[in-house]
N, CA, C and O atoms as a DFTB+ gen file, in Angstrom:
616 C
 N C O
     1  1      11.735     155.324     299.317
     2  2      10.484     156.055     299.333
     3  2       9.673     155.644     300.558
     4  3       9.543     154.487     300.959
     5  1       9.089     156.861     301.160
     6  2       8.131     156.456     302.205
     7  2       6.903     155.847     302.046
     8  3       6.148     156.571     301.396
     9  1       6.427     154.849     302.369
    10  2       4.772     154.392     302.384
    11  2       3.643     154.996     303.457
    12  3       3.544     155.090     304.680
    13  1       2.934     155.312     302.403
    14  2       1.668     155.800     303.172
    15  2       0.737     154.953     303.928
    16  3      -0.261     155.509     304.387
    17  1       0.913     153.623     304.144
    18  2       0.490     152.667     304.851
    19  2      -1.007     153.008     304.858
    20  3      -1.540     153.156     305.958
    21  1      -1.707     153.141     303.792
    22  2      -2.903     152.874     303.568
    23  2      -3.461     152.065     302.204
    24  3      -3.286     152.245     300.999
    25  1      -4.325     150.948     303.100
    26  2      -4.755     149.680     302.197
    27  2      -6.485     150.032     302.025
    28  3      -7.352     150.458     302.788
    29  1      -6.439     149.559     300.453
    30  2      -7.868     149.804     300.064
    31  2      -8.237     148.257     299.633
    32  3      -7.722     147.865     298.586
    33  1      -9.005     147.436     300.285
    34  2      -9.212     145.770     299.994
    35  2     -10.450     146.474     298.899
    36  3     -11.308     147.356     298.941
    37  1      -9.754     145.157     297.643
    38  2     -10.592     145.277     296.204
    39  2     -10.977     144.138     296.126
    40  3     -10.268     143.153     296.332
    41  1     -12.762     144.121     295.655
    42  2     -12.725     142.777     295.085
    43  2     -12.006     142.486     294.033
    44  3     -11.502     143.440     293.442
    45  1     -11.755     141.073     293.504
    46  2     -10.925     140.485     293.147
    47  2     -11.163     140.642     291.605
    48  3     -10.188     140.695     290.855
    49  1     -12.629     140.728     291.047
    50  2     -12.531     141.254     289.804
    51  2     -12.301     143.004     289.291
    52  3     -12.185     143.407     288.134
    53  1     -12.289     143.661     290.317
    54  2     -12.068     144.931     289.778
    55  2     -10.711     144.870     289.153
    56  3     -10.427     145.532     288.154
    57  1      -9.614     143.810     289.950
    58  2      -8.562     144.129     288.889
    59  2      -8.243     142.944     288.138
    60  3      -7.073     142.707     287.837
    61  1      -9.185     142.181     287.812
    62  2      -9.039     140.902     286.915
    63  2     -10.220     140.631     286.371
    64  3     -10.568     139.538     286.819
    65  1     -11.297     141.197     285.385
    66  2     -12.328     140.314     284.857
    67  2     -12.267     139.867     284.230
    68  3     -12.884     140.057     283.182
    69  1     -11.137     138.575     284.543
    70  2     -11.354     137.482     283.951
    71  2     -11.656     136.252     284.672
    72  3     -11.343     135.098     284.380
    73  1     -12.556     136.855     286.020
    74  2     -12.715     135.695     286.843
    75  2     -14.000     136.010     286.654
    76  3     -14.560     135.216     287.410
    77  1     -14.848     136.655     286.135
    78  2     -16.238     137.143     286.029
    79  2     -17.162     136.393     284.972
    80  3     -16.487     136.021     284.013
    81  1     -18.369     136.095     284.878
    82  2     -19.045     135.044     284.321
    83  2     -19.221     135.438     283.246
    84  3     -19.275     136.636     282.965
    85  1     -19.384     134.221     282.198
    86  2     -19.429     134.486     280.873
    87  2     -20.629     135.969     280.699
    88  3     -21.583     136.215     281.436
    89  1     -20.169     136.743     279.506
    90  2     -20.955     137.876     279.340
    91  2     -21.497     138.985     280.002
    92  3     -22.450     139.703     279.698
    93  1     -20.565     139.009     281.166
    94  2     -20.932     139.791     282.404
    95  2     -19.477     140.951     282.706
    96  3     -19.557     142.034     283.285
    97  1     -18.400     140.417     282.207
    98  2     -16.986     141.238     282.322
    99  2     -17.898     142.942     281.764
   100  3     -18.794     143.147     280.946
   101  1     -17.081     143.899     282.719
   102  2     -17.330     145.114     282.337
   103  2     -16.302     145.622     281.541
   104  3     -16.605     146.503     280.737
   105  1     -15.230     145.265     281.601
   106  2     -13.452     145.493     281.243
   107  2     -12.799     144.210     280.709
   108  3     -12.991     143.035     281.023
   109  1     -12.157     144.644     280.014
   110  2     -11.245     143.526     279.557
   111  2     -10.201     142.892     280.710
   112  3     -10.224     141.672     280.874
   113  1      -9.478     143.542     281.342
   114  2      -9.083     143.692     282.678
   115  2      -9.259     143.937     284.039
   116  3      -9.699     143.289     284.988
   117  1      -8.836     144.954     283.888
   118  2      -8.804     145.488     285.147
   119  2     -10.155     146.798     284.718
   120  3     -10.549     146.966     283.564
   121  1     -10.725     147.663     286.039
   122  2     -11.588     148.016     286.035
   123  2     -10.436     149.499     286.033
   124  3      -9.877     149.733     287.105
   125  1     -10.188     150.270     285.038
   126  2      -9.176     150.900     284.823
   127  2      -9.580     152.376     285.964
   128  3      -8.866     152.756     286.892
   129  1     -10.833     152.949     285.558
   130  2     -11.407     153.966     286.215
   131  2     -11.370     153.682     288.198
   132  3     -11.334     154.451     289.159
   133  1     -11.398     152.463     288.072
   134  2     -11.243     152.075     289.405
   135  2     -10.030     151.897     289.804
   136  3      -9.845     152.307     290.950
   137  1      -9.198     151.473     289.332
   138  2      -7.836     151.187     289.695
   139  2      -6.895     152.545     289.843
   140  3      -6.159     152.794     290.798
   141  1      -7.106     153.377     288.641
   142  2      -6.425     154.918     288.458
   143  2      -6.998     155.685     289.979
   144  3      -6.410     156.107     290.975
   145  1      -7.975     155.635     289.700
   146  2      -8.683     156.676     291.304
   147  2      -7.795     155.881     292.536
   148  3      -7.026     156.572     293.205
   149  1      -7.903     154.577     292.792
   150  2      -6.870     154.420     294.311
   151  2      -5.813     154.813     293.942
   152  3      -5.453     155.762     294.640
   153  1      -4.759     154.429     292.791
   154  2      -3.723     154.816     292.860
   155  2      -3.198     156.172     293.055
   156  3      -2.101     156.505     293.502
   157  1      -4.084     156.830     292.680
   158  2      -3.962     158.780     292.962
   159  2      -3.920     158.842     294.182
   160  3      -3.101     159.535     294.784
   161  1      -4.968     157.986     294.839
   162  2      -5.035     158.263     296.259
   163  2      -4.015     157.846     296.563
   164  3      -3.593     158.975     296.809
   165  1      -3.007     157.098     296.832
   166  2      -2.298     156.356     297.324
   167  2      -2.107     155.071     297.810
   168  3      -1.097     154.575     298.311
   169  1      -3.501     154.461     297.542
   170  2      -3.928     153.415     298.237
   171  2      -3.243     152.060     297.641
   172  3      -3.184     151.832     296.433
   173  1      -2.679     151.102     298.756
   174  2      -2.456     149.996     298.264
   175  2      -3.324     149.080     298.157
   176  3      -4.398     149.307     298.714
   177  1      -3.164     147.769     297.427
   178  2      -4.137     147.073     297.323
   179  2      -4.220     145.712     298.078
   180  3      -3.248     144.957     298.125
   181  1      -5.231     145.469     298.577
   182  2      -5.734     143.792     299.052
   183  2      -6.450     143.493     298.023
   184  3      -7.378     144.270     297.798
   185  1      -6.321     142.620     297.326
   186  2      -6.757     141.857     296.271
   187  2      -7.743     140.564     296.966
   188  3      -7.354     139.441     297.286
   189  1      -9.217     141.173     297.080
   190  2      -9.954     139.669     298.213
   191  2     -10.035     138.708     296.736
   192  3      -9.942     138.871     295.519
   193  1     -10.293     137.522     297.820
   194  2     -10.742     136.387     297.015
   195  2     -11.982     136.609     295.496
   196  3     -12.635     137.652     295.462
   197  1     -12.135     135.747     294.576
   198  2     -13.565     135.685     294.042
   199  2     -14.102     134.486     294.475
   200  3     -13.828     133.367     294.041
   201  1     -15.087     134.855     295.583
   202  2     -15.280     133.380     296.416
   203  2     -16.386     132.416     295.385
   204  3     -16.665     131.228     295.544
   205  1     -17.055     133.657     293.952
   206  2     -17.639     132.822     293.317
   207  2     -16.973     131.428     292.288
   208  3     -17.322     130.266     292.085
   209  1     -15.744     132.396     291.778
   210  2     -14.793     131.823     291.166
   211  2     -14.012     130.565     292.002
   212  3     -13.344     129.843     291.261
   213  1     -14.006     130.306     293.031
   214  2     -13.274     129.569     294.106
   215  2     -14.172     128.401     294.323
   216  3     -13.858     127.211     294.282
   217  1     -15.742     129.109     294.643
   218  2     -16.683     127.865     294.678
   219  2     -16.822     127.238     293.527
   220  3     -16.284     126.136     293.424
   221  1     -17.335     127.614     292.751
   222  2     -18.056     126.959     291.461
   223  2     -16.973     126.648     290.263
   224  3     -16.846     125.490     289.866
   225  1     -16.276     127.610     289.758
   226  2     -14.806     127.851     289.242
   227  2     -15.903     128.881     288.069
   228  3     -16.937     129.524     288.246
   229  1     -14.940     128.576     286.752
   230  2     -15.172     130.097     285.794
   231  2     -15.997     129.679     285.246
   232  3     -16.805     130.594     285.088
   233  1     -16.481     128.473     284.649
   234  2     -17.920     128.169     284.180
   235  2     -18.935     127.745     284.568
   236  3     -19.528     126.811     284.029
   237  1     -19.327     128.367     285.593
   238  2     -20.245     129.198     286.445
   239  2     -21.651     129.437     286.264
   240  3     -21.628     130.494     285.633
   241  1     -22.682     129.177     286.391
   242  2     -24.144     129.926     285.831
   243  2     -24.020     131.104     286.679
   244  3     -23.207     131.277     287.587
   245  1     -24.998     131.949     286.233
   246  2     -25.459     133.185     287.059
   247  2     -26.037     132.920     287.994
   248  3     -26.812     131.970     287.881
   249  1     -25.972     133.416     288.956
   250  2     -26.771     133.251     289.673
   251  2     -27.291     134.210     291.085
   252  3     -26.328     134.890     291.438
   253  1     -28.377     134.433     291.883
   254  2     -28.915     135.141     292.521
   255  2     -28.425     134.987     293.951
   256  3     -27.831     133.958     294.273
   257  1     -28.673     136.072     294.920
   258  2     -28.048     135.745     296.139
   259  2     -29.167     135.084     297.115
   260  3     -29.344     135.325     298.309
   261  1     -29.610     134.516     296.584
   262  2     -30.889     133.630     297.141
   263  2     -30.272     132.224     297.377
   264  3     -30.221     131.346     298.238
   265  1     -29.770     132.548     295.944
   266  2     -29.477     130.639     295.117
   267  2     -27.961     130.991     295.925
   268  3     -28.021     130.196     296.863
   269  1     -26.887     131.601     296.049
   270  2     -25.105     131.473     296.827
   271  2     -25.960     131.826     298.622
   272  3     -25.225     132.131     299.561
   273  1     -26.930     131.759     298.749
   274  2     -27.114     132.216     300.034
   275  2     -27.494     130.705     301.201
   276  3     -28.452     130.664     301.974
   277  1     -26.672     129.841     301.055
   278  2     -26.511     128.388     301.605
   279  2     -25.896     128.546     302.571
   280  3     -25.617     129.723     302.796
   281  1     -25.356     127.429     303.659
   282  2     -24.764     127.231     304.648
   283  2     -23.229     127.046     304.024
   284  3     -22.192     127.522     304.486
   285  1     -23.393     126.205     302.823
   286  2     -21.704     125.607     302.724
   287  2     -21.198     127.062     301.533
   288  3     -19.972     127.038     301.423
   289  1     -21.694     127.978     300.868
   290  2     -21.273     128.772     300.382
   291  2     -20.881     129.996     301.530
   292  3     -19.963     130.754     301.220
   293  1     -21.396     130.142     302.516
   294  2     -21.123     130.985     303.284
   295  2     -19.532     130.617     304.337
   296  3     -18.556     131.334     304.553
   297  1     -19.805     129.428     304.728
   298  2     -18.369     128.458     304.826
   299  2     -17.080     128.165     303.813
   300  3     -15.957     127.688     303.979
   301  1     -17.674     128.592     302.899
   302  2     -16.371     128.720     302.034
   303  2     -16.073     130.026     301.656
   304  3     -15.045     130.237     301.012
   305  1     -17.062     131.221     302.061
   306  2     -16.608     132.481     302.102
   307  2     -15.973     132.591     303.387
   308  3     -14.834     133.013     303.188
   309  1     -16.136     132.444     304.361
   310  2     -15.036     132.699     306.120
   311  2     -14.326     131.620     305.715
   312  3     -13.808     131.253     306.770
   313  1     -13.974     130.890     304.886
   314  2     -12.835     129.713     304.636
   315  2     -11.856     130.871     303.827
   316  3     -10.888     131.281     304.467
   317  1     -11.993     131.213     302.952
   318  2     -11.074     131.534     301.970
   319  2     -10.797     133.622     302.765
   320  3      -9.853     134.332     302.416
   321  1     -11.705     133.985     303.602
   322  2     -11.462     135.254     304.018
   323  2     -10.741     135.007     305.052
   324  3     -10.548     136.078     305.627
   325  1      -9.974     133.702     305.881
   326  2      -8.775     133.655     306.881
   327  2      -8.036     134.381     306.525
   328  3      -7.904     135.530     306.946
   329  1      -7.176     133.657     305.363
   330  2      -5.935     134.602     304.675
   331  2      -5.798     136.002     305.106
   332  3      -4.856     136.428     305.774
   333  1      -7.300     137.038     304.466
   334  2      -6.900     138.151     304.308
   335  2      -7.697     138.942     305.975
   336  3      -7.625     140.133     306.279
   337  1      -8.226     138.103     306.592
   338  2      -8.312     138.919     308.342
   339  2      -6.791     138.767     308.574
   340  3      -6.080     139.679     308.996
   341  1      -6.354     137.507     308.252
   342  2      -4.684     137.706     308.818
   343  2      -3.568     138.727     308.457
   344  3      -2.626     139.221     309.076
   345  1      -4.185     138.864     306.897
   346  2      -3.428     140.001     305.933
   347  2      -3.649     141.366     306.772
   348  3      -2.651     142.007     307.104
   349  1      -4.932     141.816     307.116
   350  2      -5.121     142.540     307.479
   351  2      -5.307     143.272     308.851
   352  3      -5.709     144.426     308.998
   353  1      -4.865     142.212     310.021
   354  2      -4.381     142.025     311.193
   355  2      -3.131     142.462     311.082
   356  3      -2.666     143.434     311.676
   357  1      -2.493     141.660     310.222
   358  2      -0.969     142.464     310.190
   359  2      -0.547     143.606     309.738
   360  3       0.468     144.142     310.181
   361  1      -1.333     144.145     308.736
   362  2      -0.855     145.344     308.545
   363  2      -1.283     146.256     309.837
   364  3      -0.499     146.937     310.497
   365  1      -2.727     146.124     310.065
   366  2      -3.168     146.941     311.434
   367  2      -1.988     146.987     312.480
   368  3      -1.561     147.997     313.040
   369  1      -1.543     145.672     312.632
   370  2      -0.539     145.444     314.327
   371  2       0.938     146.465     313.734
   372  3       1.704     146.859     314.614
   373  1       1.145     146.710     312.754
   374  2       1.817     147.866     312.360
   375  2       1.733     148.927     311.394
   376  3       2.263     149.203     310.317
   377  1       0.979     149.363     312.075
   378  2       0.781     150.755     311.695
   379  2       0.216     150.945     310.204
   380  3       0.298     152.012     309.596
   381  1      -0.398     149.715     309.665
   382  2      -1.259     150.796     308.463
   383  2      -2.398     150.401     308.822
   384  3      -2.753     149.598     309.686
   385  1      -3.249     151.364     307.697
   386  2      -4.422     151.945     308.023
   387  2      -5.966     151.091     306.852
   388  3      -6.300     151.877     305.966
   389  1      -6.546     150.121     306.836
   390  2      -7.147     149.553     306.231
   391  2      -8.357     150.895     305.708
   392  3      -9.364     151.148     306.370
   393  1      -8.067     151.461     304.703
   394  2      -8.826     152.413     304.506
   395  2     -10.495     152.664     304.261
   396  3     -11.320     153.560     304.434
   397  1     -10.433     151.175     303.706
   398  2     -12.085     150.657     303.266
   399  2     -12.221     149.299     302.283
   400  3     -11.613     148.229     302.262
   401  1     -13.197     149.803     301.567
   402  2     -13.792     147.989     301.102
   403  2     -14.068     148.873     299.798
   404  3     -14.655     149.923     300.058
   405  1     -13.663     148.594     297.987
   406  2     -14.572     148.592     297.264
   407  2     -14.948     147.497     296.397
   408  3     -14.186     146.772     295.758
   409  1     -16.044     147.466     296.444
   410  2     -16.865     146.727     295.587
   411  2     -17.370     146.483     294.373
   412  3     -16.902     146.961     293.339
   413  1     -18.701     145.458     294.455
   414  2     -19.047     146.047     292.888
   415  2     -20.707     145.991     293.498
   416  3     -21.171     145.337     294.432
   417  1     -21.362     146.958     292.553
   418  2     -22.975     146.471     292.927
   419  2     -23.542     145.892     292.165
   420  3     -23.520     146.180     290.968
   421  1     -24.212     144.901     292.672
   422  2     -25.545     144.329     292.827
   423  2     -24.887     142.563     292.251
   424  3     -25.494     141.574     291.843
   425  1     -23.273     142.863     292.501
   426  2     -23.191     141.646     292.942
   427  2     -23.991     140.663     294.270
   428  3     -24.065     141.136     295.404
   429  1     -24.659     139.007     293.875
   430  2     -25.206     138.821     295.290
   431  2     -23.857     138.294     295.979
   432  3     -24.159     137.565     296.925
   433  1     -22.529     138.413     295.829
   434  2     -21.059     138.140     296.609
   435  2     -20.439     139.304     296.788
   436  3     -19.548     139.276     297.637
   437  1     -20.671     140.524     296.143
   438  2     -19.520     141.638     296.291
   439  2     -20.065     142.469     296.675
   440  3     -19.280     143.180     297.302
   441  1     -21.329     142.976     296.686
   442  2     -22.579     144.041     297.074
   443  2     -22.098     144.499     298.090
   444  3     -22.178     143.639     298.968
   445  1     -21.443     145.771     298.602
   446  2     -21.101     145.862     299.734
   447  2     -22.212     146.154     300.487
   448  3     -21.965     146.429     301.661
   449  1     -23.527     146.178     300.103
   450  2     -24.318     146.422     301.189
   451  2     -25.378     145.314     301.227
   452  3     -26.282     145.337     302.062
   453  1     -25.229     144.165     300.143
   454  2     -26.338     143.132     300.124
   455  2     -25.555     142.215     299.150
   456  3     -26.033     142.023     298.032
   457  1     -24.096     141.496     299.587
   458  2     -23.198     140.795     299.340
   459  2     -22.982     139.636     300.230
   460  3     -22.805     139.992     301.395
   461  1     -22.936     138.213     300.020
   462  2     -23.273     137.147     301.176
   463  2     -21.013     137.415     301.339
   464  3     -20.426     137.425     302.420
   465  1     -20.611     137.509     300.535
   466  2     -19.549     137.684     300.723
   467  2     -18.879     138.753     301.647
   468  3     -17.858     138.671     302.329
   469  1     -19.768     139.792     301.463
   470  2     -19.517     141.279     302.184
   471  2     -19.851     141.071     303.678
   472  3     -19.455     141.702     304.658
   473  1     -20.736     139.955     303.582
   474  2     -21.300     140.116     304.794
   475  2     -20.993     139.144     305.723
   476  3     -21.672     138.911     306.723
   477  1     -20.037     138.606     305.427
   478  2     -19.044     137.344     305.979
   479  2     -17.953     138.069     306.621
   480  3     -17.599     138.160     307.796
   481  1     -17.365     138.731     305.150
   482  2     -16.233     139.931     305.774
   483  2     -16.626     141.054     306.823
   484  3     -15.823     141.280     307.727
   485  1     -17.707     141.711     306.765
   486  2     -18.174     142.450     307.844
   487  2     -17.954     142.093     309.200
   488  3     -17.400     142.689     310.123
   489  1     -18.761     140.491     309.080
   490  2     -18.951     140.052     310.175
   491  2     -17.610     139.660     310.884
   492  3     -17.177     140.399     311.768
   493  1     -16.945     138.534     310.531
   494  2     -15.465     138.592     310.538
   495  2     -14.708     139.597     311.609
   496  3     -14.312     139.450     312.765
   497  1     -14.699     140.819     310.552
   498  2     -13.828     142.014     311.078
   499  2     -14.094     142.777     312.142
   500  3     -13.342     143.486     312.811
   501  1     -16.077     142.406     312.299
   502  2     -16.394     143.036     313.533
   503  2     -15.852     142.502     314.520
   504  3     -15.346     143.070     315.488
   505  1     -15.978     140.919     314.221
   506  2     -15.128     139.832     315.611
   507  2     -13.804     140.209     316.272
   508  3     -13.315     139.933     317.368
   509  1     -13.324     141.056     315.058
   510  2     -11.977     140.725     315.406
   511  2     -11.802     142.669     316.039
   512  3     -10.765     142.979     316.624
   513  1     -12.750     143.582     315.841
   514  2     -13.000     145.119     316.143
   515  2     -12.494     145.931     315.048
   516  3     -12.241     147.126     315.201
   517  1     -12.308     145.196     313.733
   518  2     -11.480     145.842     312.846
   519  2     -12.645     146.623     312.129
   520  3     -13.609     145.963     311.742
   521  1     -12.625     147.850     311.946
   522  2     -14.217     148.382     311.217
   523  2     -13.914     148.943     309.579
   524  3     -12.891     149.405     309.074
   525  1     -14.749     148.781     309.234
   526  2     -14.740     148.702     307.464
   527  2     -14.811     150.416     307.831
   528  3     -15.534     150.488     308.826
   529  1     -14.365     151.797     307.441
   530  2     -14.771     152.816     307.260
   531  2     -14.914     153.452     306.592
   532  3     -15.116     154.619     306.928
   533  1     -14.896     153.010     304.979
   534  2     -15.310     153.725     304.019
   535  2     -15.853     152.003     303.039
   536  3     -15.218     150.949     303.066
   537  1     -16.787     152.193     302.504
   538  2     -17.850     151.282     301.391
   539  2     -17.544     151.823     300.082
   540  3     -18.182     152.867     299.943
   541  1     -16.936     151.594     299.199
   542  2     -17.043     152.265     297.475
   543  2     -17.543     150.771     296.893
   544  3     -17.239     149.608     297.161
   545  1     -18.645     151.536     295.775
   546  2     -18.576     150.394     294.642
   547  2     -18.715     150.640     293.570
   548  3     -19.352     151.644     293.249
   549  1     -18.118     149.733     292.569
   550  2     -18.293     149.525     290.954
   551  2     -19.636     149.594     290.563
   552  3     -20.341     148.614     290.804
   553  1     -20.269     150.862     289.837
   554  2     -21.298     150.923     289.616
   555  2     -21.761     149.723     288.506
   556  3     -20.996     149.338     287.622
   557  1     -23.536     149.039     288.748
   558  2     -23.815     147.654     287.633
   559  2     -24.518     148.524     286.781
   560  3     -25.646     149.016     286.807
   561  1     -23.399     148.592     285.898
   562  2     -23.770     149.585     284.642
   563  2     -22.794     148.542     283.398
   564  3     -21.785     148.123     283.964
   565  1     -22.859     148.147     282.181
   566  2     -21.856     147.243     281.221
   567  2     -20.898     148.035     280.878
   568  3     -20.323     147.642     279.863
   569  1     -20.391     149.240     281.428
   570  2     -19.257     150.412     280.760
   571  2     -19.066     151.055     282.144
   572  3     -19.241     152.273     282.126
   573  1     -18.803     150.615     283.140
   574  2     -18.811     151.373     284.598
   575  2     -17.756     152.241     284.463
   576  3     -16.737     151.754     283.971
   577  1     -17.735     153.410     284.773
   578  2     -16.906     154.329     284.667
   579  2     -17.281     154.481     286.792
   580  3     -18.414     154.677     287.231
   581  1     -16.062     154.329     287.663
   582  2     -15.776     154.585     288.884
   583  2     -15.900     155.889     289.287
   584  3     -15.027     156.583     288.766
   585  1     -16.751     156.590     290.119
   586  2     -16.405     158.013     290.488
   587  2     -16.885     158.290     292.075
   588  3     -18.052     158.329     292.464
   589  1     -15.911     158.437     292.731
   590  2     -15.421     158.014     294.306
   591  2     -16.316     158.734     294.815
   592  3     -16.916     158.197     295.747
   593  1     -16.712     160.038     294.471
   594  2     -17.733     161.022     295.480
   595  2     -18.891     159.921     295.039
   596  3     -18.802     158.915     295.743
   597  1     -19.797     159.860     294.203
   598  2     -20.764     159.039     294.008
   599  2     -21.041     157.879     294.637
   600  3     -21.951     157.659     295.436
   601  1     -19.997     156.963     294.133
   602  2     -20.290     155.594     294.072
   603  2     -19.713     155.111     295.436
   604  3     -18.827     154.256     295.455
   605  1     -20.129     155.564     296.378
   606  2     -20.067     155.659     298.508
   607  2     -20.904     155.465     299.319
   608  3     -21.483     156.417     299.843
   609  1     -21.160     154.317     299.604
   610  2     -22.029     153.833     300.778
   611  2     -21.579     154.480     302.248
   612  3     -22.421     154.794     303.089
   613  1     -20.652     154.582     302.379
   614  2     -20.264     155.084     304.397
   615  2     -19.162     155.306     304.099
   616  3     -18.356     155.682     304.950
């Protein structure tokens, strides 16, 4: 079978909330409405880090992007996003197509538009000329149902 060599980088709980803080999972799993829509599309997946889950681990407080908005949390977000500029260097240097970024909102790590995480990766990819061209996110709703025309920043 031929590949369509297009990658859609997911945060890491859309297809696992079970890295997500006590009482906060939207899904038992995977974020199903989210996962079904790329796969129609065709899109493969980058699975990013949960840099909250990585820092703190799963028992975790909540917390604001005020309070993850430090020097050494931001260092351990461009720590753990090497991997996937490299992941995603390589697919670029042959021929696939990094399609976009989705998210979740009003995460203060996944927010694609007010995410300390997002905004590590932004920055990152600008360094390197790689450009994010499409933004989707997991609407912060406790029953998020995904719907791609809507839920589109760029």
């Amino acid at each position: 079978m031929q590949r369509n060599k297009r990658i859609l980088m997911v945060s890491h709980c859309i297809l696992n909330q079970n890295t997500v803080i006590e009482d906060e999972a939207r899904a038992e799993g995977a974020v199903l409405s989210a996962v079904e829509w790329a796969l129609k599309e065709g899109y493969g997946f980058l699975q990013l880090p949960c840099p909250e889950f990585t820092f703190l681990g799963l028992n975790r407080p909540s917390m604001t992007y005020e309070q993850y908005n430090t020097p050494e949390y931001r260092k351990h977000c461009r720590e753990i996003l090497m991997p996937v500029l490299h992941q995603a260097e390589e697919y670029i240097t042959n021929g696939y197509e990094i399609v976009g970024l989705l998210g979740i909102q009003s995460s203060p790590s996944c927010d694609p538009t007010r995410g300390i995480f997002m905004e590590e990766l932004a920055a990152m990819f600008a360094e390197k000329g790689i450009e994010l061209k499409k933004l989707w996110y997991l609407p912060d709703t406790s029953s998020p149902t995904f719907k791609s025309g809507e839920h589109f920043v760029k």
